[in-house]
N, C-alpha and C positions, 0 to 999 in steps of 0.2 A: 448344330448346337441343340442339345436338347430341352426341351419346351421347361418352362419355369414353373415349379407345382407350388397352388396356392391352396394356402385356407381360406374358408370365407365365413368370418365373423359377421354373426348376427344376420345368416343365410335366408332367414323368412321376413328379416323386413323389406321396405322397399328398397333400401339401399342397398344390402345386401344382394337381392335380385339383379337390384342392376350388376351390380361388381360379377356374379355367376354366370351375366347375358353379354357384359364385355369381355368375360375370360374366356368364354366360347368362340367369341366372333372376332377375337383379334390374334393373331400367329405368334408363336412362340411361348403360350401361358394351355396350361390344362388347370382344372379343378379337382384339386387331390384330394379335399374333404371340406366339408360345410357342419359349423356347429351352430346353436342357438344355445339361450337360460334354459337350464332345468326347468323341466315343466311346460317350454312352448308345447302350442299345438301343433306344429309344425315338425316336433322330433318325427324322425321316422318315414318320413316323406322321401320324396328322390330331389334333390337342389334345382337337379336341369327343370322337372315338371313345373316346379313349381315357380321358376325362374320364365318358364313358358319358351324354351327350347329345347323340350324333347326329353327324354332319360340321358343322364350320363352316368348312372350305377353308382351316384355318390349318396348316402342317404344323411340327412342331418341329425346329426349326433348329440348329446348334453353334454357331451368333456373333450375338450380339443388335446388334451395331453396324449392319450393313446396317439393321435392323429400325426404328431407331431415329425414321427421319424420319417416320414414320407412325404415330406413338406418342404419348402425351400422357404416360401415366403408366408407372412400372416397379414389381409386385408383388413382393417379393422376402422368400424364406423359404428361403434356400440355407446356405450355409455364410460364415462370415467372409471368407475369400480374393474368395469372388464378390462380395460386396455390399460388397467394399470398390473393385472393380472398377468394378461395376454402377454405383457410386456417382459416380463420376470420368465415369462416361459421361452417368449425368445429369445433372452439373454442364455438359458439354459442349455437349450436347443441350438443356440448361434442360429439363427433364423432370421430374414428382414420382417421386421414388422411397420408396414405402410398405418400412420393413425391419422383420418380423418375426423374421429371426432371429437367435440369440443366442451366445455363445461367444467374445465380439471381446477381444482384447488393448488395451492399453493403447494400442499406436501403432495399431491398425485403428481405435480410437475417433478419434484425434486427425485421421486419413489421411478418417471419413468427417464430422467438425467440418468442416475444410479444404473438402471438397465441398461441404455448406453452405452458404458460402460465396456459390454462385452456382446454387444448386438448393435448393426445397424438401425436404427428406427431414421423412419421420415415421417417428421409429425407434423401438417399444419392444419389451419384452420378452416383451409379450404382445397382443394386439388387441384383447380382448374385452372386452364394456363389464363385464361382470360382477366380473372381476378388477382392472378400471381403477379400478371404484366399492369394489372389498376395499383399492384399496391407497391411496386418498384416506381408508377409512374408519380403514386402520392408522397412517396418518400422525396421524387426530386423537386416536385413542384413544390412541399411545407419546406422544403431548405430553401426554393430560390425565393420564397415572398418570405416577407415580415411578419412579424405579431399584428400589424393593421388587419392585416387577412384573417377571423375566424376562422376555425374550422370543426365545421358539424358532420358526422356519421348520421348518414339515416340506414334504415336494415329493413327489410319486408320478408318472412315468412310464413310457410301454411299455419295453421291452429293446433297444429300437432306438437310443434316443436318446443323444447321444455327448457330450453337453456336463452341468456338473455341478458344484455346483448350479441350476437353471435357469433361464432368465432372469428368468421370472417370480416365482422366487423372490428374487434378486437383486432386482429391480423392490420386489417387498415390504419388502426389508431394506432398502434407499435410504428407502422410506415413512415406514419406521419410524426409522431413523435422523434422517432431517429433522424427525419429528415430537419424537424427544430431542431434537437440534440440536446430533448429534455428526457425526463421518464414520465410513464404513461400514466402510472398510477398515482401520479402528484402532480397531475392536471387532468384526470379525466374527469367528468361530470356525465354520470350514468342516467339519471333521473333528474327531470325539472315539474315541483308544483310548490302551490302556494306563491305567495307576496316574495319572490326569491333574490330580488334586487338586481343589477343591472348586471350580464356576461363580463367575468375578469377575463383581462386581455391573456393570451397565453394558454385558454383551458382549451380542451378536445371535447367536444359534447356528443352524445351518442342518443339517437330517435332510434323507437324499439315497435315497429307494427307484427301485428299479427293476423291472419285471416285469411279462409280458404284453402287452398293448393296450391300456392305459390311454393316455386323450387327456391327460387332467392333472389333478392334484387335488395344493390348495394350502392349506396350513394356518398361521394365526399364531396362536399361543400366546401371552400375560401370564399368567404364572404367577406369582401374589403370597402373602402370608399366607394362607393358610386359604382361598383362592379361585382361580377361573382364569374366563381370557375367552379363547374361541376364535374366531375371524373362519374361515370355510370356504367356498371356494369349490371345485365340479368341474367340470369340464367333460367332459360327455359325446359330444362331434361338431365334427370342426374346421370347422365349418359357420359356428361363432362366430365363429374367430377370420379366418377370409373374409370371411365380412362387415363384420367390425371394418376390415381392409385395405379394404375398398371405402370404405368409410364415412371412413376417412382421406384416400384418392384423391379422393372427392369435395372434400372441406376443404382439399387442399391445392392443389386447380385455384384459380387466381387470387392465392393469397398470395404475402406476398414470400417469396423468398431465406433460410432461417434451417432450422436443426433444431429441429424440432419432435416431441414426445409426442401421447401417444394421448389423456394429461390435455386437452392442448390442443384435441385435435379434438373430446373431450367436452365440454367449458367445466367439468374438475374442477381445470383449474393454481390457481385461490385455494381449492378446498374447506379 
């Protein structure tokens, strides 16, 4: 079978890196072209150098459309603007497009549904199987407790990061939400200050840290009578969440047309 050619969106940042340093090191994926925004400093470069394995004669591009006919799948961990872009190009192209990332609006959801349409996309909020398996585990656990049970999201990442709270915490709070069999946006409670009076039973509350190098670390709380259940995942290396994108790109070579989760490419959508 021959090797699965990727793009690799937003090739000079760090996530990117990673995605160019797992597609070399794992069988069956090659690096077919790497693009960045107009104007990095990074156009023009080789992906593998600067990925820190070596030349692979791909060099980073500003417009992923030429790229495209030589392309199977598109990696994509950018910003909303692009991967709503990204997204329309692979509807075009019939292309998988893997979206790791997070911060979309209302209409960028709707604009990358539409793409859908006539392109595989795997879009979640996080890659990695470890937090796919926290947030299948948080959906059974909000269905077997009661409303007694709170339940609070906490989230920790580096100071880099610009979106908030993060997807993967959103991801969790959708879990938990499904597992009540409420929606998420008519109990969640984003932000707490001032004299704000006492937690309505029923709401999902979300803590939002920032600071350092942290990769991610994700915390659900049921906080009930006289006891508490903590669900904890960290992640220590976006190594994970690379892999989790490849792992998607493979699942989504051959399917139909639809958007699809990470649940799905795990077989966790009935856990």
């Amino acid at each position: 079978m021959a090797d699965i050619r990727l793009l690799i969106a937003g090739a000079g940042g760090r996530m990117g890196r990673a995605l160019v340093r797992a597609a070399t090191e794992m069988k069956g994926f090659a690096v077919a072209g790497a693009f960045e925004a107009a104007g990095a400093a990074v156009i023009g470069k080789d992906a593998g150098e600067l990925a820190g394995v070596g030349s692979l004669g791909v060099t980073i591009a500003d417009d992923p459309a030429p790229l495209v006919e030589n392309a199977d799948a598109i990696l994509d961990f950018t910003v909303p603007g692009a991967s709503v872009v990204l997204a329309a190009l692979a509807a075009k192209a019939k292309l998988v497009h893997v979206i790791g990332t997070t911060g979309f609006s209302a209409a960028d959801e709707q604009k990358v549904a539409a793409a859908a349409d006539r392109a595989v996309i795997v879009k979640s909020g996080n890659m990695s199987l470890g937090v796919n398996l926290l947030a299948a585990l948080t959906k059974r656990v909000a269905k077997t407790l009661g409303d007694e049970f709170d339940i609070e999201i906490l989230e920790m990442h580096h100071n880099r990061k610009i979106d908030a709270p993060s997807g993967t915490a959103l991801l969790l709070g959708r879990a938990a939400a499904e597992g009540r069999g409420v929606d998420l946006e008519s109990r969640k409670v984003a932000a707490r200050e001032g004299h704000i009076g006492a937690r309505k039973p029923g709401d999902i509350g979300f803590a939002t840290l920032r600071g350092g190098t942290v990769v991610g670390e994700h915390t659900v709380i049921f906080a009930g009578p006289a006891e508490r259940i903590e669900l904890v995942h960290k992640a220590e290396d976006r190594t994970i969440f690379a892999n989790g994108a490849l792992a998607a790109a493979r699942w989504g070579t051959g399917q139909k047309p639809g958007l699809y989760s990470m649940a799905d490419v795990l077989g966790l959508a009935d856990f």
